[in-house]
C-alpha positions in Angstrom: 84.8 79.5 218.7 84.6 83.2 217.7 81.5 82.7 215.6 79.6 80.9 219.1 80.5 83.7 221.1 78.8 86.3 219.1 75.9 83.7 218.1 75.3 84.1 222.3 76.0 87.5 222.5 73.2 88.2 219.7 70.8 86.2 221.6 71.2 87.5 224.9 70.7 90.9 223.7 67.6 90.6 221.0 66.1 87.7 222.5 66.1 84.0 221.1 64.2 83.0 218.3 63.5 79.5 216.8 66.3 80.4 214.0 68.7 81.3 216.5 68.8 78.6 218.9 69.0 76.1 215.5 72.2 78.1 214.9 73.1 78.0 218.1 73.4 74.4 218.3 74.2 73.5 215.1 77.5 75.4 215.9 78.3 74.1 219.3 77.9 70.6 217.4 80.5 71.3 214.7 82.8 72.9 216.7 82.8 70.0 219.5 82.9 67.4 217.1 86.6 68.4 215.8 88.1 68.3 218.7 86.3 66.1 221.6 85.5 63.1 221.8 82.0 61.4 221.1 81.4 60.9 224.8 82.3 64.0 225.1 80.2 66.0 222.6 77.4 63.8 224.2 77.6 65.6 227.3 77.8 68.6 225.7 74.5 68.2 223.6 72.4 67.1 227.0 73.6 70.4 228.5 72.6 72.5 225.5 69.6 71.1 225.2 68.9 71.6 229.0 70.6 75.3 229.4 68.3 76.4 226.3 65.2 76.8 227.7 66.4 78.4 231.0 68.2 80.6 229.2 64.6 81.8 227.1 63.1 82.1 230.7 65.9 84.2 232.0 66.0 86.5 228.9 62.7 87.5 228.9 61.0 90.5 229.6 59.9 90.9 233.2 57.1 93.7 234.2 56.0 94.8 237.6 52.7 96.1 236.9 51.1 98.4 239.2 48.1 100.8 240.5 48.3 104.3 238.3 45.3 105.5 241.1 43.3 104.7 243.7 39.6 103.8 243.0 37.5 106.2 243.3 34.4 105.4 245.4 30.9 105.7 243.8 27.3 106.7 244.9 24.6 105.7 242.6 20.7 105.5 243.0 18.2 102.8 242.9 17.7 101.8 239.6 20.5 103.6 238.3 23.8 102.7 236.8 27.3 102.6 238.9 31.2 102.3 237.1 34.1 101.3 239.1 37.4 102.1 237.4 40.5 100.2 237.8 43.8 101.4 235.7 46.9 99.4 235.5 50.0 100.2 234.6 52.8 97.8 232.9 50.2 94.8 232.8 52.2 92.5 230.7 51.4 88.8 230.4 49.6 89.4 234.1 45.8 89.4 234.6 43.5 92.1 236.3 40.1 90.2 238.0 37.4 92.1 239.8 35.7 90.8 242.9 32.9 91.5 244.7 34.8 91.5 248.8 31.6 90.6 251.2 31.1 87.6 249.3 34.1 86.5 247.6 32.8 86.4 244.3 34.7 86.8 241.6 32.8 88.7 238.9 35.0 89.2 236.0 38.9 87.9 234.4 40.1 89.9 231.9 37.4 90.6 229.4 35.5 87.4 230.7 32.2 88.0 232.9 32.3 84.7 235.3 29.5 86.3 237.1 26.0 84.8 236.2 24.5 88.6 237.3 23.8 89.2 233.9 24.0 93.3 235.2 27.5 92.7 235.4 29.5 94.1 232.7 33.3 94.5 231.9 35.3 97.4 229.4 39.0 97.9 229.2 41.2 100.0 227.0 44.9 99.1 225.8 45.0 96.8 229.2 45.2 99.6 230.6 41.6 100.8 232.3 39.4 98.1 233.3 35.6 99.6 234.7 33.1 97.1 236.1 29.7 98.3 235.1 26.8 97.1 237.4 23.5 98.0 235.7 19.9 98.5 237.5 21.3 99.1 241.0 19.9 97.7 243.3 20.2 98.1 247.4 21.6 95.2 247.6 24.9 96.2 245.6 26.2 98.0 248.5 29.7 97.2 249.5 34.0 96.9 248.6 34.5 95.9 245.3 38.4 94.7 244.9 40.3 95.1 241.4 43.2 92.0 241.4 46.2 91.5 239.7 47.4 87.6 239.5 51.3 88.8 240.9 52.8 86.8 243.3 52.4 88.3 245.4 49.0 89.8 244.5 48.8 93.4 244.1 44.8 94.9 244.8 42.9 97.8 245.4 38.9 98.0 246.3 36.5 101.1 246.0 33.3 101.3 247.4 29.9 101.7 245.7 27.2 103.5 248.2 23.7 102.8 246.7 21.3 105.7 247.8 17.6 105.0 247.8 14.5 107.6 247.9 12.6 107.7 250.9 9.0 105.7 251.5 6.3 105.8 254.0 5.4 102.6 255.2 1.8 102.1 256.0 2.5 100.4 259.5 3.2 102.0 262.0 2.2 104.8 260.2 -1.3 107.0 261.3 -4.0 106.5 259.2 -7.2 109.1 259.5 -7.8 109.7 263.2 -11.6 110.1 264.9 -11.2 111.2 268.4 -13.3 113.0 271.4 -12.5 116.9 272.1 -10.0 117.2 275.3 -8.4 113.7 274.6 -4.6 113.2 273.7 -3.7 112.6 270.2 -0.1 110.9 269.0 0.3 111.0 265.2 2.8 108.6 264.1 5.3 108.7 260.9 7.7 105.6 259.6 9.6 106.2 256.8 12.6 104.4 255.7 15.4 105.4 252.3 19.3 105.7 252.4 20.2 107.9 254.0 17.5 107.9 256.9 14.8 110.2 256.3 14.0 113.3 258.0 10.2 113.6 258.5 8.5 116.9 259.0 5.0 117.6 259.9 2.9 120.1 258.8 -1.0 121.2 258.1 -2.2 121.0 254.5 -3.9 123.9 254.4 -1.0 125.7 255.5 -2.4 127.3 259.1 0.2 127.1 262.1 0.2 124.3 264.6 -0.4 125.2 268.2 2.0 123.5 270.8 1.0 122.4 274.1 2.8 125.7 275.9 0.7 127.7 273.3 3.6 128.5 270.4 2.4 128.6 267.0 5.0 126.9 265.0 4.6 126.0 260.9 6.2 123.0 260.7 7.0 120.0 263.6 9.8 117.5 263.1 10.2 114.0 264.0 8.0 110.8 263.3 5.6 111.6 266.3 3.6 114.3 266.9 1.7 115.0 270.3 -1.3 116.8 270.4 -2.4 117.0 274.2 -5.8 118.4 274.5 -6.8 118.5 271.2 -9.6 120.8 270.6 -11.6 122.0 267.5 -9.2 124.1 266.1 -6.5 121.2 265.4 -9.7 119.6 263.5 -7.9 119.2 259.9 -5.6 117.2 257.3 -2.0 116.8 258.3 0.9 116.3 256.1 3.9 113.5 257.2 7.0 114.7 254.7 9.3 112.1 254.2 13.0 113.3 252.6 16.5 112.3 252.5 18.2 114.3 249.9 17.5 111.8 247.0 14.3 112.9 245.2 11.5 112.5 245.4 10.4 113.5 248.6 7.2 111.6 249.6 4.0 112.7 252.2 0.9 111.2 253.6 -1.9 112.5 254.2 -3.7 112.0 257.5 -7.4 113.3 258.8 -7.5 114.3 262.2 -11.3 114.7 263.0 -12.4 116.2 266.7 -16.1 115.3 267.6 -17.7 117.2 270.1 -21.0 118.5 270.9 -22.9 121.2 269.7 -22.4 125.3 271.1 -24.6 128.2 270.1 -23.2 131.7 269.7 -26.3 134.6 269.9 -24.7 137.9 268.3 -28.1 139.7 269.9 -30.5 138.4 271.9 -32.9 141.0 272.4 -34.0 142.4 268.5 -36.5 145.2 268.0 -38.7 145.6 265.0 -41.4 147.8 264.0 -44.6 146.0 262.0 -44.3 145.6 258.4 -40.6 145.4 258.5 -38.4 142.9 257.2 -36.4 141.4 259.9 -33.3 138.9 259.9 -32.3 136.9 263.1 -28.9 135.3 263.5 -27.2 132.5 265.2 -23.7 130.7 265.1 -23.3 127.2 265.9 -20.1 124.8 266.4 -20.7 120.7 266.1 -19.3 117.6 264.8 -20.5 114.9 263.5 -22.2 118.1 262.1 -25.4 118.8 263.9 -29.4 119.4 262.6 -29.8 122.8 262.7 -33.5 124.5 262.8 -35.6 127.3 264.2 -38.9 127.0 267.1 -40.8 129.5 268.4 -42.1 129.7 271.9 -44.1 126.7 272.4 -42.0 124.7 270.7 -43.7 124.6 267.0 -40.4 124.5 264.2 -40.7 127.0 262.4 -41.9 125.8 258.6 -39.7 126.9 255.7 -41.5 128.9 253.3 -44.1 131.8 252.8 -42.8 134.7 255.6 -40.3 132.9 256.8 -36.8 132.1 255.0 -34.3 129.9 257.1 -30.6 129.7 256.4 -27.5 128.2 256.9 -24.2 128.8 255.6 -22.0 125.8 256.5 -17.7 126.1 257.0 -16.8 122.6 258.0 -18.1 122.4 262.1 -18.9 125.6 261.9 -22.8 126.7 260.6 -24.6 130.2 260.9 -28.2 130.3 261.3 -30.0 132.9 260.0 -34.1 133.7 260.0 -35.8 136.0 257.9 -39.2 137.0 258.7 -40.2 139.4 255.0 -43.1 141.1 256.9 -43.5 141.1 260.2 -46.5 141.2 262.0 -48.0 141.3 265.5 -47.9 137.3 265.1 -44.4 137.4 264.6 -43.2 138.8 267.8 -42.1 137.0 270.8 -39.0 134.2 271.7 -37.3 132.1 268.8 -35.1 129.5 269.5 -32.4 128.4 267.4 -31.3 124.8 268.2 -28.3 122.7 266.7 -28.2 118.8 267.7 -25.7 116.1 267.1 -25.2 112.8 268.5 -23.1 114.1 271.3 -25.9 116.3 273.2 -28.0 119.4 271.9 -28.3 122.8 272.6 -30.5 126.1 272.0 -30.0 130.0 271.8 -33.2 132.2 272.4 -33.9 135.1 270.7 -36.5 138.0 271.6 -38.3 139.8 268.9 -40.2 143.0 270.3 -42.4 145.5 269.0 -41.1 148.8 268.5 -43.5 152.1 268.3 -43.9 152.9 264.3 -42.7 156.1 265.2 -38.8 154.2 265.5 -38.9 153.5 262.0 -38.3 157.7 261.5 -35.6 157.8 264.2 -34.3 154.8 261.8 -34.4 156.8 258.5 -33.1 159.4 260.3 -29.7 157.8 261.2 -29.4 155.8 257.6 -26.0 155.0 257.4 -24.7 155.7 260.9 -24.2 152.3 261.5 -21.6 151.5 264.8 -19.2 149.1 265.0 -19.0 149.3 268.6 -18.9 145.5 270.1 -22.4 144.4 270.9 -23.7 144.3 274.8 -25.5 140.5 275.6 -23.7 138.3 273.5 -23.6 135.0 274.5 -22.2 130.9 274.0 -24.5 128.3 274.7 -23.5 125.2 274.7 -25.0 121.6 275.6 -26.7 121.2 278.5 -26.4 124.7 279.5 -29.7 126.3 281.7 -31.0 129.0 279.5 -33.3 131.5 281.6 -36.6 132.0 279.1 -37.5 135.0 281.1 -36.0 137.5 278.8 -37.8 140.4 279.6 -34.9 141.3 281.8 -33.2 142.0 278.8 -35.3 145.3 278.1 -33.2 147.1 280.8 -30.6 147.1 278.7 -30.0 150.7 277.1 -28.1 149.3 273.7 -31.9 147.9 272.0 -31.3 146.7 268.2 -32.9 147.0 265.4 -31.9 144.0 263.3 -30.8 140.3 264.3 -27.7 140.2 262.4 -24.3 141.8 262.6 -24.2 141.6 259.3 -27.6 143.2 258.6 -28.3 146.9 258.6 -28.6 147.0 262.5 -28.9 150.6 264.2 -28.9 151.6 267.8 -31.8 153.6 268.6 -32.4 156.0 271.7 -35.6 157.0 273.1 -37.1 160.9 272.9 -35.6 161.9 275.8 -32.2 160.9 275.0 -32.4 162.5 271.8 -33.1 165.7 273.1 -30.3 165.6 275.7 -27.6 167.4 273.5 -30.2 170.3 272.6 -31.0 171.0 276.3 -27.3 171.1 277.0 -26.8 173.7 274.3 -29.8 175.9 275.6 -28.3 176.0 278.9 -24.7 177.1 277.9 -26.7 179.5 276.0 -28.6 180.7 279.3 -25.3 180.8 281.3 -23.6 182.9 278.7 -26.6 185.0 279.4 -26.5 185.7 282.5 -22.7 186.0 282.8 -23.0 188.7 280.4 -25.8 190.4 282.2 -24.0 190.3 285.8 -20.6 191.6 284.2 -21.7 194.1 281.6 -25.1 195.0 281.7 -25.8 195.1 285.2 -22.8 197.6 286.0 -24.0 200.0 283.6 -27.8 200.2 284.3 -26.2 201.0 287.9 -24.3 203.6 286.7 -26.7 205.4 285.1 -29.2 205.2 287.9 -26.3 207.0 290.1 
């Protein structure tokens, strides 16, 4: 009876074994059979062959696995690769699953991918930490993911994955390049879409400041639209939409705002004096787009031909062109009105310039005052623009006390005075001189021829 005891004792305390439940009931058999009867050790067999496997069950081992840590939440990019970590402590015979929560999928068992998303992956170590590995991101990976343990009840924990994507302009409702009349209202438009939404700044390409509608001069505008009310010539340019979120690369478009409007002329100096045999240069500035045709006419009309005495220029900057008309030797032919003209599809317009002769003896007062040049602003400047009534009676003009020598600011221009004029400071010093004089006569000299006629 002894020997049964401690056969039980042994296998409630190191766990039964195929061996040890033999033994087991080989000795409950011999010690029944001595002293019960058959019917007896019958009843007794049925129960030890019933209590024996409840008694295994009871014996085992039982875990309670649990959570070590939460899971930690993971940001990933587009086309990048998240891992969601999962460790488990005191697993035992129990099973860890993960599964995707919005949809209820299960994606992986143990080592086992069920998944058929073949960027679905699964690595543990020692059953202890299980990652799911999602290859290739993609947008639509954004969401819970739950780690499970098959405990009854079951035991789970879910981290999320956020999937950030770079921002892109779309090309609707975006602006595309923009042709519109001077004075109208202009809306540029941005749309841009990423994770998280975009920011989208405006700015000009060539780096020049942006004028506002209450006249501030800003670098940079912000928001998808931008309102140009009024627009003008001077907002004529490329414009830059910058698209960013924080997740590079930052992306732009590029969009052409173009301002028509007609053609204005700018005369530096109207009234330009030259003396015969002198090379001469006459200058005007005009403003146009579409740009404009741009040529010179005399009096009468007749264009002025390109080549021999004459050399017409133009220096083009975008809407902006200067004129210039060099005569290499003028002659008695050459003076009278010119008329610059620019024209466009949006109107025409002229500038007149006079060309008089000046005495030869000029050219000396010229030499004379080499390199005196002023920088005074010039007197009779004018804007023409389209349409504008341009008096051709310039001979008002010679009233005017500031004559120029030269049609150019740019040119070796001089401001002349007549005879007269250039005498006045040497009759001012004679008659200082003559008032010293006769101060010093009616103090000194005076008194003392008195004296001595006394």
């Amino acid at each position: 009876m002894c020997s049964v005891l401690d056969l039980i004792y042994n296998v409630l305390w190191f766990g039964l074994s195929n061996t040890s439940i033999l033994r087991l009931r080989n000795s409950i058999s011999t010690m029944f059979s001595r002293t019960t009867p058959k019917l007896l050790q019958l009843s007794i067999f049925i129960s030890v062959y019933m209590i024996t496997p409840i008694l295994l069950s009871e014996i085992t081992v039982i875990t309670d696995p649990k959570f070590s840590s939460p899971i930690a939440n993971v940001t990933a990019a587009v086309g990048r690769e998240a891992t969601l970590t999962c460790v488990v402590h005191d697993l035992g015979a129990y099973k860890v699953a993960w599964l995707r929560v919005d949809t209820q999928t299960i994606l992986t068992i143990q080592n086992h991918v069920i998944t058929k998303n073949k960027r679905i992956g699964i690595t543990y170590t020692e059953k202890k930490t299980w990652q799911l590995r999602i290859k290739d991101i993609r947008e639509t990976d954004r969401g819970f993911y739950m780690c499970q343990i098959n405990t009854d009840p079951m035991k789970s924990q879910m981290g999320y994955l956020d999937v950030v994507v770079p921002p892109d302009i779309l090309d609707y409702p975006t602006s595309t390049d923009m042709v519109v009349r001077e004075g109208s209202n202009v809306t540029l438009r941005c749309a841009a879409v990423g994770s998280p939404t975009p920011t989208i700044v405006w700015r000009r390409e060539a780096g020049e400041n942006i004028s506002l509608q209450d006249g501030e001069q800003v670098s940079s505008v912000e928001g998808p639209t931008f309102t140009i009310p009024k627009v003008n010539r001077l907002h004529m340019g490329a414009y830059l939409c910058i698209a960013s979120n924080g997740v590079p690369p930052s992306v732009s478009k590029r969009v052409m705002l173009i301002v028509h409007f007609p053609p204005m002329i700018w005369v530096p100096n109207q009234l330009v004096g030259a003396v015969e045999g002198q090379k001469m240069t006459l200058e005007c500035h005009s403003e146009a787009y579409p740009k404009s045709i741009n040529y010179w006419t005399r009096e009468k009309g007749d264009i002025v031909p390109q080549g021999g005495k004459y050399e017409p220029v133009l220096i083009d900057n975008a809407y902006k062109v200067v004129m210039k008309l060099s005569i290499k030797v003028v002659s008695q032919a050459d003076f009278g009105a010119y008329k610059c003209i620019a024209k466009n599809s949006l109107g025409e317009t002229d500038g007149t310039i006079k060309l008089y002769k000046l005495p030869s003896s000029a050219i000396n007062l010229v030499e004379s005052s080499e390199g005196k040049r002023r920088n005074k602003p010039r007197k009779g400047s004018n804007f023409y623009e389209s349409n504008d009534f341009m008096d051709d009676d310039m001979e008002s003009s010679s009233k005017r006390k500031d004559l120029m020598l030269g049609g150019n600011r740019n040119d070796d221009s001089y401001e002349l005075s007549t005879s007269g004029m250039n005498n006045a400071p040497h009759m001012k010093q004679w008659l200082y001189s003559f008032a010293s004089w006769l101060i010093l006569f009616t103090i000194v000299i005076f008194p003392i021829a008195r004296l001595q006629t006394i």
